[in-house]
Phi, psi and omega in degrees: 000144186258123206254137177230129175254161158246100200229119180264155189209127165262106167237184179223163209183152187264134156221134176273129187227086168077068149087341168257162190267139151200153189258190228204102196261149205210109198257120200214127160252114185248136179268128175222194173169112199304187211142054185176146201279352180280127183265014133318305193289328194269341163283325177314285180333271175334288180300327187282343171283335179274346180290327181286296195295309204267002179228353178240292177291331176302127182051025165232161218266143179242112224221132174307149157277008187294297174310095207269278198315346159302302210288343172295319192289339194282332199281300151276021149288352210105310137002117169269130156230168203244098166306123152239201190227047169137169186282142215280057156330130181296313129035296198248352144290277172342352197250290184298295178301343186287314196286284194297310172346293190273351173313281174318300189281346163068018182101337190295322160249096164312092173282112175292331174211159178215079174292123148261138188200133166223189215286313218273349183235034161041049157066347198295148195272155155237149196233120170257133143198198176331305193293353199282164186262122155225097184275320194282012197222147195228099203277131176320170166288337210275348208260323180298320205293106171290020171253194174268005165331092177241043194199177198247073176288001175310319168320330198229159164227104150177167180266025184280323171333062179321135134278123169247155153303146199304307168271007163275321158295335153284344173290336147315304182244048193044036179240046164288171180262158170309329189295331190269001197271297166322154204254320178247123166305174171283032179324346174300144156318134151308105173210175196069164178302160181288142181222166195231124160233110181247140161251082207298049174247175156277182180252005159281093182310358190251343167286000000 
């Protein structure tokens, strides 16, 4: 049986928006609906989702890639930044979580909606999911991409970058799927309902 969640996330985030910086606090609700009988699989799905939002998009500047030289200054500061394919609208974040999301979790977790609202675009909700149509929009690789990846490195010169494999990098942070953990698959069937034990903290116990 297919279990359907709701699981909500708050972060916060810098956006350069028509030549200024400002940051930006950002309230998202994601519908979601296991799909899978392992309750393993359905907590990794879960944590790879808080890892992503609280340890990558949180407090890193979310930036047109049009701006190639803002995105260098920021870059050589130090700085993280979050690339779009146009100015980072909530609109258009939300858009962008909905893609990575389900990128990240990998069929493993279906995302079904992804809602967003922040403090600077005045609480308006915005609701992405399968049926919207964005025929106009040529969504980055990055966005397709089950790694943590969040930016345009064509875009940047430098050398922090690692290229790593995808599943090595979650394998790094112990969120591999079981199956990729293990040295021998599991082959016993499966059988009773999916059931979930998630552990809704973050995974920095100090945030």
């Amino acid at each position: 049986m297919n279990v359907r969640l709701q699981y909500a996330i708050n972060f916060t985030a810098g956006i350069f928006y028509d030549g200024h910086l400002q940051m930006n606090n950002y309230i998202s609700k994601i519908y979601m609906l296991t799909n899978t009988p392992d309750s393993a699989a359905n907590n990794i799905a879960f944590e790879r989702i808080k890892y992503f939002v609280y340890n990558q998009l949180d407090s890193s500047i979310f930036i047109n890639s049009e701006n190639e030289e803002q995105c260098q200054k920021y870059v050589d500061a130090g700085l993280s930044i979050t690339t779009f394919p146009g100015d980072p609208v909530d609109q258009l974040v939300g858009i962008m979580l909905y893609y990575k999301l389900k990128a990240i979790t990998e069929e493993q977790m279906i995302i079904g909606e992804v809602e967003i609202s922040s403090g600077l675009g005045d609480g308006l909700i915005y609701i992405h999911g399968e049926s919207e149509t964005t025929d106009e929009l040529i969504p980055p690789q990055w966005w397709n991409s089950a790694d943590l990846v969040h930016c345009d490195s064509t875009l940047i010169e430098t050398d922090k970058i690692v290229s790593m494999h995808q599943s090595s990098v979650w394998r790094e942070l112990d969120l591999a799927w079981p199956d990729i953990e293990n040295d021998e698959p599991n082959n016993e069937p499966e059988t009773g309902n999916t059931v979930v034990f998630a552990d809704f903290k973050k995974l920095n116990d100090t945030e």
